[in-house]
C-alpha positions as CSV (number, residue, x, y, z in Angstrom):
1,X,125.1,73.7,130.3
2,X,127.4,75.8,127.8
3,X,128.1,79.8,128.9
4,X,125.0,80.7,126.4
5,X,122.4,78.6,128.4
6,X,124.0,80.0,131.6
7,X,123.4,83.6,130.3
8,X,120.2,83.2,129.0
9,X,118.8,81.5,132.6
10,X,120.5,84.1,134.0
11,X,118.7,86.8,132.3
12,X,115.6,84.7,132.5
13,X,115.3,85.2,136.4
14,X,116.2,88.7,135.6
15,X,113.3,89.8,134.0
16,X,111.5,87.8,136.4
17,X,112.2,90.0,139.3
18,X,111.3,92.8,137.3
19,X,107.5,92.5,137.2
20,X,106.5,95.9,138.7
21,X,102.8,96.8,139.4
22,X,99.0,94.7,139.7
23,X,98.4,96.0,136.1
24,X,101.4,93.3,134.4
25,X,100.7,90.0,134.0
26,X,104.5,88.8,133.2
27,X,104.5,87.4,129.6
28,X,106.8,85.3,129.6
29,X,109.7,83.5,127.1
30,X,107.2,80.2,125.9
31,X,104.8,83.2,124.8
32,X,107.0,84.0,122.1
33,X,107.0,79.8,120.9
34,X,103.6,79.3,121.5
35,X,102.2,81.3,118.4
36,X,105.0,80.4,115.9
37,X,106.1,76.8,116.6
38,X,103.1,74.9,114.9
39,X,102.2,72.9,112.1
40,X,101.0,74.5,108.5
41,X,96.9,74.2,109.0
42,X,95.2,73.6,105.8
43,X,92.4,71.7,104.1
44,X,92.1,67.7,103.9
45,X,93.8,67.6,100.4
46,X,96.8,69.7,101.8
47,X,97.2,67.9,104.8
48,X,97.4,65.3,102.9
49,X,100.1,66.6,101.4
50,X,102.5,67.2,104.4
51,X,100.8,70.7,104.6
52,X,102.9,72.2,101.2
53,X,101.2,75.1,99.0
54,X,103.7,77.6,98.6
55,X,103.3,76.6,94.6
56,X,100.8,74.5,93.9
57,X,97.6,76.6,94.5
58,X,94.3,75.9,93.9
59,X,93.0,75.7,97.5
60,X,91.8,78.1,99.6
61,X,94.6,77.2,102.0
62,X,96.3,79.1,99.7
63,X,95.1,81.9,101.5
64,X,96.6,81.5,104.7
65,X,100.4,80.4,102.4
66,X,100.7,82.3,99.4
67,X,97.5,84.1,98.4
68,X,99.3,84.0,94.4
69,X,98.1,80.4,94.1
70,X,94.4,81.4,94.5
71,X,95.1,83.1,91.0
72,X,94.2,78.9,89.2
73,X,90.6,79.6,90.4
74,X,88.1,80.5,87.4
75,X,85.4,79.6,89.0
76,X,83.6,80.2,92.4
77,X,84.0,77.3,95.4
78,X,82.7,76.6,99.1
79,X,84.5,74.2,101.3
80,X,84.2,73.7,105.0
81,X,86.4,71.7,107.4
82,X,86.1,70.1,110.6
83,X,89.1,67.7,112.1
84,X,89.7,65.6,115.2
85,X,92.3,65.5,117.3
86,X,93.4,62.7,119.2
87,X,96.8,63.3,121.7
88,X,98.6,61.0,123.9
89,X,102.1,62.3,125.7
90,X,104.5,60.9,127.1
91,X,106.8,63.0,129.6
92,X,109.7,61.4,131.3
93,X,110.8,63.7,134.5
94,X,113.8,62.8,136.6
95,X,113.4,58.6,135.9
96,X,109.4,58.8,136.2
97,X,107.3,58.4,133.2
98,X,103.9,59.3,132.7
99,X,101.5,59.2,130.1
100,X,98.3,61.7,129.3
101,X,95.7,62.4,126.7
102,X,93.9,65.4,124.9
103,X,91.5,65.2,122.4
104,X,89.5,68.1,120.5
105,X,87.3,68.7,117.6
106,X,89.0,71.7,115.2
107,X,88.1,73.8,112.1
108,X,90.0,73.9,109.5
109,X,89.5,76.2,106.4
110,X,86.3,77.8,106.0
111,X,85.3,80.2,103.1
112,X,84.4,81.2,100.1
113,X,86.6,81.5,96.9
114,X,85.7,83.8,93.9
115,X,87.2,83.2,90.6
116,X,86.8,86.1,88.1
117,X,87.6,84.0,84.6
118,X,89.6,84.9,81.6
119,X,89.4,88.3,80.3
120,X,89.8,87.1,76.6
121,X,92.0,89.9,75.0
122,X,94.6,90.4,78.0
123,X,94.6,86.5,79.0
124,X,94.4,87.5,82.6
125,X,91.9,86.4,85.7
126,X,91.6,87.3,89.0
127,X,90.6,85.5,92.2
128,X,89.4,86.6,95.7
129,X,89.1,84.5,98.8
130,X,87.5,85.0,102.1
131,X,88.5,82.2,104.9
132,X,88.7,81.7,108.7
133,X,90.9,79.1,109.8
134,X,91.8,77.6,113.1
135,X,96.0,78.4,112.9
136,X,97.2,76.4,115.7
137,X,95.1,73.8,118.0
138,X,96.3,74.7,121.8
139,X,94.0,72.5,123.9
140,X,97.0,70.1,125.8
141,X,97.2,68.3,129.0
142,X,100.9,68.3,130.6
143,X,101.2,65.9,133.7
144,X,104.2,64.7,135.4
145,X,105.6,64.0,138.9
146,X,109.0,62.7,139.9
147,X,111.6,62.9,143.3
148,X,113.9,65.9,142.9
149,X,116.7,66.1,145.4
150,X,118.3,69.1,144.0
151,X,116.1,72.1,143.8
152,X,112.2,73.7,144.5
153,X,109.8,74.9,142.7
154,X,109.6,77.6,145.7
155,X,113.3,78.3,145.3
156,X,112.6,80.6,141.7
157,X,109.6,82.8,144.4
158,X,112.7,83.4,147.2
159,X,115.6,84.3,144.2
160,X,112.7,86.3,142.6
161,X,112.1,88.1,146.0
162,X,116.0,88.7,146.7
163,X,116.8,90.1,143.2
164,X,113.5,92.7,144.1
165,X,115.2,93.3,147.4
166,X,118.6,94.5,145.7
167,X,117.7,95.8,142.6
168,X,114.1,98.0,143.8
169,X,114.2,98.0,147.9
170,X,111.6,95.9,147.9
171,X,110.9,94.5,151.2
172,X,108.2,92.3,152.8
173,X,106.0,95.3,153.9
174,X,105.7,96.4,149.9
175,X,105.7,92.9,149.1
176,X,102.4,92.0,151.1
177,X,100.8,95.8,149.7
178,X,97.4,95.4,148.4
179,X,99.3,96.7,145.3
180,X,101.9,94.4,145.6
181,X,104.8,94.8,142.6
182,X,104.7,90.7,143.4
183,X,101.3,89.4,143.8
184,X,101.0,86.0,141.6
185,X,104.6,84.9,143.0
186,X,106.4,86.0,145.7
187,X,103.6,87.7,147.6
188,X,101.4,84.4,148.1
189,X,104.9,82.7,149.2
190,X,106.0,85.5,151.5
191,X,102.3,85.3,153.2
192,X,101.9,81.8,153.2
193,X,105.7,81.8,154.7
194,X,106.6,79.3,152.0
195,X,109.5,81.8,151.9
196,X,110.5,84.2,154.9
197,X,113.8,85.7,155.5
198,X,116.6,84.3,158.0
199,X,119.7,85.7,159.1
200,X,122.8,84.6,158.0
201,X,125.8,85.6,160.1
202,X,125.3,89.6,159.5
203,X,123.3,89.2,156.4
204,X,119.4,88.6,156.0
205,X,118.7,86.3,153.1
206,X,115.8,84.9,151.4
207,X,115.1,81.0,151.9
208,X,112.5,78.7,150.8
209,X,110.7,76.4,153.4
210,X,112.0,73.3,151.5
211,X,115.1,73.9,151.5
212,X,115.8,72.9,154.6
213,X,115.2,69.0,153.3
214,X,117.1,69.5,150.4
215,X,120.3,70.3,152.6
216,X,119.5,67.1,154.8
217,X,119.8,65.0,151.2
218,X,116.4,64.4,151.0
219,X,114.0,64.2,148.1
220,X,110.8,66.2,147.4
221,X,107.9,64.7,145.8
222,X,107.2,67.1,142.9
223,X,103.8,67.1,140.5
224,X,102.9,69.4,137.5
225,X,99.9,69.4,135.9
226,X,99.2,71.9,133.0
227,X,95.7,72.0,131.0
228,X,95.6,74.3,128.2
229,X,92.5,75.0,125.4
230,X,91.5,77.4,122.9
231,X,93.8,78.1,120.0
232,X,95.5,80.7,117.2
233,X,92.5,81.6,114.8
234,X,92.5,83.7,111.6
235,X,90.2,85.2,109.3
236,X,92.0,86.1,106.0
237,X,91.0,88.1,103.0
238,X,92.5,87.3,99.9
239,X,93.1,88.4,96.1
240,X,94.8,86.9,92.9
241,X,96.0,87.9,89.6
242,X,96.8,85.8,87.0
243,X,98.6,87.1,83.7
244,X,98.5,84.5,81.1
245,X,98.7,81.6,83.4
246,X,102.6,82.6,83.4
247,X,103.2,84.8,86.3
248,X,100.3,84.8,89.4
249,X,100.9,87.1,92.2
250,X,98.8,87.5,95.3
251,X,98.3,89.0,98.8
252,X,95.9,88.8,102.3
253,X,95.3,90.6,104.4
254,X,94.8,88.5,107.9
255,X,93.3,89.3,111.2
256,X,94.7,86.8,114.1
257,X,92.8,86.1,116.8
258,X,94.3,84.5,120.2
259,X,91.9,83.2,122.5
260,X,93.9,80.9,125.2
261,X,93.5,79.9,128.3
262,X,95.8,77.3,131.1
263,X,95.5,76.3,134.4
264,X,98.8,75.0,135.8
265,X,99.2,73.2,139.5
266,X,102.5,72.2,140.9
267,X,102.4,70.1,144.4
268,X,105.7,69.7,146.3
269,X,106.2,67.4,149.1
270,X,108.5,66.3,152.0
271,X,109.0,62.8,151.5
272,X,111.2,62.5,154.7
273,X,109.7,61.1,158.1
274,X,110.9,64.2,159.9
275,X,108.5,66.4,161.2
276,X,110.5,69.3,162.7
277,X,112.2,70.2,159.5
278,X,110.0,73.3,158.6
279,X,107.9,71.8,155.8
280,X,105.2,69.9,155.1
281,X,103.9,70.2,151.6
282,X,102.3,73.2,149.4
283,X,100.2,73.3,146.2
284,X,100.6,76.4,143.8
285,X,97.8,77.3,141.1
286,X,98.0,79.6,138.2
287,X,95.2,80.6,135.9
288,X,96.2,82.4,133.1
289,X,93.9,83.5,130.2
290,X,94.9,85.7,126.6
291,X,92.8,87.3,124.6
292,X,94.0,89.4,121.4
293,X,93.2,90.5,117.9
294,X,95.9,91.5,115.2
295,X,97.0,92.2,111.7
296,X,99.2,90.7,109.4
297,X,100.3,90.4,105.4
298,X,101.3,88.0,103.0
299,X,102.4,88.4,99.2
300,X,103.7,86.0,97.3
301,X,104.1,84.8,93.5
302,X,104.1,81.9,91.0
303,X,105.8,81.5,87.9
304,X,105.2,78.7,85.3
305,X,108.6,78.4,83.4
306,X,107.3,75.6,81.7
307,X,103.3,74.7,82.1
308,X,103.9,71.5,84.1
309,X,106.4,73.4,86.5
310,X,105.6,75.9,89.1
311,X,107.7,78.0,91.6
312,X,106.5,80.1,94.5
313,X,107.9,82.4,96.7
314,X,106.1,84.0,99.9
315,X,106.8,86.8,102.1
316,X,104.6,86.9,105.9
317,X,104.8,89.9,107.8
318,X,104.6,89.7,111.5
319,X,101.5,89.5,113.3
320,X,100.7,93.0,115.5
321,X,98.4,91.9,118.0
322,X,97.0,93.7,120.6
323,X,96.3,91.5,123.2
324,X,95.4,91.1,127.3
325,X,96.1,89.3,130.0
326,X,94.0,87.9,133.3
327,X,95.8,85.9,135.8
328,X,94.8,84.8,139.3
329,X,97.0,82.2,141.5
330,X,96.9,81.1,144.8
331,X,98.8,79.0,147.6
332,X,98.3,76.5,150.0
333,X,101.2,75.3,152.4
334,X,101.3,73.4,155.1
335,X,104.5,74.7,157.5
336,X,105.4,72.4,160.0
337,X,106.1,74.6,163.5
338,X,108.9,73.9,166.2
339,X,107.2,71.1,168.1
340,X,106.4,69.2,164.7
341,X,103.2,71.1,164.6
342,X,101.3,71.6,161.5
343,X,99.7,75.3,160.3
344,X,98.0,75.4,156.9
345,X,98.1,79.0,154.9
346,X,96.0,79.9,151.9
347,X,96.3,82.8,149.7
348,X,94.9,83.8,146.4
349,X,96.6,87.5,144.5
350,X,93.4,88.7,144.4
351,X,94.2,90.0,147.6
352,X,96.7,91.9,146.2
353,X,95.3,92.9,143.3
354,X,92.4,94.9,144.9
355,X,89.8,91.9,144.6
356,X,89.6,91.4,141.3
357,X,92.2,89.1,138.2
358,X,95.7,91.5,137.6
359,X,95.3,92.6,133.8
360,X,98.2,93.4,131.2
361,X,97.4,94.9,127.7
362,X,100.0,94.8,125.3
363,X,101.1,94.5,121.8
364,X,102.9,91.5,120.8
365,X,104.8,91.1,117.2
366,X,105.0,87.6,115.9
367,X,108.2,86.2,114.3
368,X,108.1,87.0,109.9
369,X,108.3,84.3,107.7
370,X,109.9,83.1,104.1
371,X,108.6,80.4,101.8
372,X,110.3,79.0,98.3
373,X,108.5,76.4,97.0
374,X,107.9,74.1,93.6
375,X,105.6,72.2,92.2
376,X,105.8,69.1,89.1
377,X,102.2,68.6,87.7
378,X,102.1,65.3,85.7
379,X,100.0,66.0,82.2
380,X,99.7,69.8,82.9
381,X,96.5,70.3,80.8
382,X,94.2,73.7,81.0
383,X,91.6,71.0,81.9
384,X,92.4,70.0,85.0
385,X,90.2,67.1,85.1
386,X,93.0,65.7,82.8
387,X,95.6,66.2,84.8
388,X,97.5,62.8,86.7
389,X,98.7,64.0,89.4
390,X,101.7,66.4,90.9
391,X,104.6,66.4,93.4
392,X,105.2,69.6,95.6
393,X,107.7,70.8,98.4
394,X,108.1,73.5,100.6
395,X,111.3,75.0,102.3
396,X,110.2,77.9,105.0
397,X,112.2,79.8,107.4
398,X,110.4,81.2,110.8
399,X,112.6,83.9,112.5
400,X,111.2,82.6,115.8
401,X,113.4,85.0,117.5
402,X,111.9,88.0,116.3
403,X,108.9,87.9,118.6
404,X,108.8,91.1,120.6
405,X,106.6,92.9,123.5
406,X,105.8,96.2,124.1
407,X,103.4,98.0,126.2
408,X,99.7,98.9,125.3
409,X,99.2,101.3,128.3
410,X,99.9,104.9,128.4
411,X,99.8,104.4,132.1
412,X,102.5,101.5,132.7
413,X,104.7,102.0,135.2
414,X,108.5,102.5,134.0
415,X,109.1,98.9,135.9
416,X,106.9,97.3,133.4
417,X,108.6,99.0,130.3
418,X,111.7,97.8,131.7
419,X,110.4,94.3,132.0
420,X,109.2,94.4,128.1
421,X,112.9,95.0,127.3
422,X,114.5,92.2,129.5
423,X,112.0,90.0,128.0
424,X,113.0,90.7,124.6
425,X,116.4,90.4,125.3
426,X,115.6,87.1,126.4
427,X,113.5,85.7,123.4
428,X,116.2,86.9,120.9
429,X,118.9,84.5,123.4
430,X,116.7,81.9,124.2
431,X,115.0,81.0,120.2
432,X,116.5,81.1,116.6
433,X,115.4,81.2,113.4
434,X,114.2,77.3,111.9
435,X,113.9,76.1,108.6
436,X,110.8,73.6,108.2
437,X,110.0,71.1,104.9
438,X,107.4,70.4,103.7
439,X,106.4,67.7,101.1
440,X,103.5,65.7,99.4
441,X,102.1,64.3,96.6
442,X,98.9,63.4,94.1
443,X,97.8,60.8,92.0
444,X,94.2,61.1,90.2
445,X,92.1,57.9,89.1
446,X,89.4,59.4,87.1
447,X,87.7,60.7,90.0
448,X,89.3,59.3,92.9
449,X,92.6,60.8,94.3
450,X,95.4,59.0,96.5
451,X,97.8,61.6,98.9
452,X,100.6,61.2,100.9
453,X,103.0,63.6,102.7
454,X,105.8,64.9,105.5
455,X,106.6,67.8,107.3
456,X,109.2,68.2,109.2
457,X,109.6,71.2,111.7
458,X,113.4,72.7,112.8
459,X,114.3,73.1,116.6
460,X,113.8,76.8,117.7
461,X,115.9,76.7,120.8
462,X,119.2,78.0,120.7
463,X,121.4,76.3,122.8
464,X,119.4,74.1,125.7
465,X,120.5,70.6,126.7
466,X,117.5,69.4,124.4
467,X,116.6,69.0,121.2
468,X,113.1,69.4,119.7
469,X,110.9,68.8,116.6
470,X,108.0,67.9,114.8
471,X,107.1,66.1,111.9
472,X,103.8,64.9,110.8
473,X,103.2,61.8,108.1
474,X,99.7,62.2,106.2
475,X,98.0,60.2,103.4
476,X,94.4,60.7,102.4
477,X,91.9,60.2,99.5
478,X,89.9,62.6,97.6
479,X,86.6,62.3,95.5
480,X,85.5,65.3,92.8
481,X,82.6,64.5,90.5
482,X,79.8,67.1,89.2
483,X,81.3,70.2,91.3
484,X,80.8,68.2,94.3
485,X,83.9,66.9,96.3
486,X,85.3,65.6,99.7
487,X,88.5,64.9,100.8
488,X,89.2,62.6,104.1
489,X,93.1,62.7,105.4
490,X,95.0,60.9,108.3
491,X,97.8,62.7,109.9
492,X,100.2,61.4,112.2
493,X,102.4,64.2,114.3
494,X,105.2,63.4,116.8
495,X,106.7,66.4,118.7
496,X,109.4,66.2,120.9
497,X,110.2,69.2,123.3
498,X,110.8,70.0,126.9
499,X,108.9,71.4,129.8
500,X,110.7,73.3,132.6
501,X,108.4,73.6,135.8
502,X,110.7,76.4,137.1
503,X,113.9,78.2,136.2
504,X,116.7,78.8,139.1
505,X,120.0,80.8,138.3
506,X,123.3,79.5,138.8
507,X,122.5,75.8,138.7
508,X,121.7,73.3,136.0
509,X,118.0,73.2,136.0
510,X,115.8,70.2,136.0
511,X,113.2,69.6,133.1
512,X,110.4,67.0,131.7
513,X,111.1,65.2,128.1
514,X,108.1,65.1,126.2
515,X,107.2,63.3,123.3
516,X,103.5,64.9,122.2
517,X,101.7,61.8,119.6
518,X,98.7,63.1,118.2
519,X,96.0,61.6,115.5
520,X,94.6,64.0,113.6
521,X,91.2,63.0,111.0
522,X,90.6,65.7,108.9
523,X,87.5,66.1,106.4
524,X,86.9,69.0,103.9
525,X,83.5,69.3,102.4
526,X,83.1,71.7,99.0
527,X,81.3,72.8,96.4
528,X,81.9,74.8,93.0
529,X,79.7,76.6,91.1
C-alpha cells in the first residue's frame, strides 16, 4: 500500500481506540458510504432510462432530482411503485470463493403531483408534488471464509486495547468496569481472555490468543457473515414554476429517514493439530441497529433554448440527520489451557453497559451534490401525445467526502467529541468526491413506449489497493392511453467493491472482492386526472 493508505489505516485504528463511554456506539468510516454510494431511485419509466432526470422532467421522480422539471405538469397525476430485487454476490477472500443471495420487495415513488395550468396573460404554471420514496435498498447478505496465515480478526481488539493503555491509562480493571470505555470490543476479549497481557522482557504487552499459531506459520480458518435490511427512505415536498415554458425552476424540501439494521458474525479457528498452543476457536457477534430522521434541499432549473432542447442544473444540500444507535455483541472462545485442556468463555456488553443495548445519538451530515443535465426531445410539440421520443444524460458529482459527525448529547463525554473528530478526519482521507453518468432514452409508438439506459457510478475511495463501481443497464416498455398508464422496466446492476473484516495498523491488510449482481423488476402504476 502507498504512504496515503498507510496513513489513513493508521488513523483508522486511531479513532478506534478512542471510543470513550457505554453512551457511544462508534460510527464508523463505511457509515459515511453507506448513505451516499447508491444508485438514482426513480419510477419504471426513469429506470428505464439509466435513472437520468436532471432535464427531462415530467415525473415525479423529479422530485427527489430536480424539483424544476415538475414545472411540465398541467395537470394532476397518481403513480405508485413497487419493485423486486433479486441479488446474487460473489466474494472472492484469500483464493476462496463464495457465492450468496438477497432478495427484497422495494417502493419506489409514491405520490401525488398537482399541476396548476396556464395562467393565460403571464404564460406561467406552477406544479407541486408530494412523494415518499425508498432512496437506497440496504437488505444484503455478505458471506465468506478463507485460511489467513497472516493476521486475526482478534489482533484489531489487542491494538485497540494497547493504544487505550498509552493514550488514556486504561487498564484491565477499567476495561472490565460495568461502565467499560470498551464494551463491544476489547472488554468481551479481555474477559473472554481472547486477549490478556504477557510480559515481554521488561515490558507488558497486549497479545491476541491466536497469535501464537500465526508465529508457528500456521493458518486460521476465518468466516464472515454480514446480514443487513431496511434501507434510506424519503418523503419529499415539492414545487414548480414554469414561465413561458422557457425557464422552469424548482425546489423540495426532503425529510430522510434511516432505518437500518446488520447482524455481523466472524468465526476464527486453529486449523493446526496442536492442542497446547493457547487457542482453540472463537465466534464474535455484532448487532447494530440505526435509526434517524433529517432534512435536506434541492433547487434546480431548466431552460429551453430551443423547444426541443432542455438543460438542467441541480443543487442538493446535505442531509442533517439526527440519528441513534443500538448495539449489543458478544463472544464465545474456546482457550485451550496448559495440559491441552479446553475452557469455553461467553460474554455479551450488556454486561458492561448496565444490562441494557449501549446507545449513541448524533447528528450526521450527508455528502452535497451537483447535477448538469440535457435533454433532445424528438418532435417537441405542446401536445405531448405527439411527441416521438427523446434522449437524455446526466453528469453528477457526490462530494462523498464531505460526510461528517458530531455529537447530539449535551452530556457526551469529551472522549466521545474527540472520537467525532478523528472520525472525520478519517472520512475526508479515506473517500473523495465521484462523478456518476447517467443516460437513457425514449421512443413512442402511438401508445406504446420502448426504453433503454446506463448508469455508471465513480469509485469513492481514495487510494485503496481496489477499485470499485457500479453501473446498471435498463430497458423497459411503457403503455399511456385514456389517463391511465403503466410502465414495467428491467434493470441489471453490477457493483464491484471490497469488504474488510478488520483493520490492523502497520501491515497490509487482508480484504474480500466482491462483485454484488442484482435483478431489479420495477412497475409504476398511475393515473391523471
Amino acid at each position: 500500500m502507498g504512504d496515503k493508505q498507510s496513513s489513513y489505516m493508521k488513523k483508522y485504528l486511531f479513532i478506534i481506540c478512542l471510543i470513550g463511554s457505554m453512551d457511544v456506539v462508534a460510527q464508523v468510516p463505511e457509515d459515511a458510504i453507506r448513505y451516499s454510494w447508491y444508485p438514482q431511485s426513480g419510477t419504471a419509466r426513469n429506470q428505464a432510462i439509466g435513472g437520468a432526470m436532471g432535464s427531462l422532467g415530467g415525473d415525479i421522480t423529479a422530485t427527489f432530482v430536480n424539483p424544476a422539471g415538475l414545472g411540465f405538469y398541467k395537470t394532476q397525476e397518481f403513480v405508485f411503485t413497487p419493485s423486486f430485487i433479486f441479488t446474487n454476490n460473489k466474494v472472492d477472500y484469500r483464493g476462496t470463493n463464495s457465492t450468496n443471495n438477497r432478495n427484497a420487495l422495494t417502493v419506489g415513488p409514491i405520490g401525488w403531483v398537482f399541476g396548476m395550468g396556464d395562467n393565460v396573460k403571464k404564460r406561467q404554471s406552477t406544479a407541486f408534488s408530494i412523494a415518499f420514496t425508498q432512496t437506497a435498498n440496504l437488505n444484503n447478505v455478505i458471506q465468506y471464509k478463507g485460511l489467513n496465515n497472516l493476521s486475526s480478526f482478534s489482533e484489531q481488539f489487542a491494538e485497540e486495547f494497547a493504544n487505550a493503555n498509552q493514550q488514556y491509562g486504561i487498564g484491565i480493571d477499567e476495561v472490565l468496569n460495568q461502565n467499560s470505555p470498551l464494551p463491544y470490543t476489547s472488554a468481551p476479549a479481555v474477559y473472554t481472555f481472547l486477549i490478556d497481557t504477557v510480559t515481554r522482557g521488561n515490558q507488558i504487552v497486549v497479545r491476541a490468543a491466536p497469535e501464537n499459531i500465526l508465529d508457528a506459520g500456521q493458518a486460521l480458518q476465518q468466516e464472515y457473515r454480514r446480514k443487513t435490511s431496511g434501507g434510506l427512505y424519503e418523503l419529499a415536498f415539492g414545487a414548480a414554476v414554469n414561465d413561458n415554458d422557457k425557464w422552469l425552476f424548482g425546489a423540495s424540501m426532503g425529510v430522510p429517514i434511516i432505518d437500518y439494521a446488520s447482524n455481523t458474525t466472524f468465526k476464527e479457528n486453529d486449523t493446526s493439530s496442536n492442542t497446547l498452543n493457547g487457542f482453540k476457536s472463537f465466534e464474535y457477534t455484532d448487532d447494530y441497529v440505526t435509526r434517524g430522521i433529517g432534512l435536506n434541499l434541492k433547487l434546480g432549473a431548466i431552460f429551453r433554448p430551443r423547444e426541443y432542447i432542455r438543460i438542467g442544473v441541480a443543487l442538493h444540500t446535505p442531509s442533517f440527520i439526527w440519528a441513534q444507535d443500538e448495539r449489543t455483541t458478544t463472544l464465545h472462545t474456546d482457550i485451550e489451557g496448559p495440559s491441552g485442556n479446553v475452557t469455553q468463555y461467553d460474554v455479551s456488553s450488556e454486561i458492561f453497559t448496565n444490562g441494557q443495548p449501549g446507545k449513541s445519538k448524533y447528528l450526521q451530515m450527508s455528502p452535497w451534490k451537483a447535477m448538469l443535465s440535457a435533454s433532445y426531445v424528438f418532435r417537441e410539440t405542446e401536445n405531448v401525445t405527439r411527441q416521438k421520443g427523446f434522449l437524455t444524460a446526466d453528469v453528477e458529482y457526490v462530494n462523498h467526502k464531505g460526510t461528517r459527525f458530531s455529537d447530539n448529547n449535551k452530556e457526551s463525554s469529551s472522549l466521545s467529541k474527540d472520537y467525532k473528530k478523528q472520525l472525520n478526519e478519517v472520512i475526508k482521507d479515506a473517500y473523495k468526491g465521484a462523478f456518476n453518468f447517467r443516460v437513457g432514452g425514449e421512443l413512442k409508438f402511438n401508445i406504446i413506449m420502448a426504453r433503454l439506459g446506463f448508469a455508471y457510478y465513480g469509485d469513492p475511495y481514495r487510494d485503496v489497493p481496489f477499485k470499485a463501481s457500479k453501473m446498471l443497464a435498463s430497458g423497459g416498455l411503457g403503455y399511456r392511453n385514456k389517463g391511465f398508464f403503466i410502465d414495467l422496466t428491467y434493470v441489471q446492476h453490477l457493483t464491484k467493491d471490497a469488504n474488510m473484516p478488520y483493520v490492523l495498523s502497520g501491515q497490509d491488510n487482508t480484504f474480500a472482492t466482491t462483485r454484488v449482481q442484482q435483478s431489479n423488476v420495477v412497475a409504476t402504476l398511475g393515473w391523471k386526472f
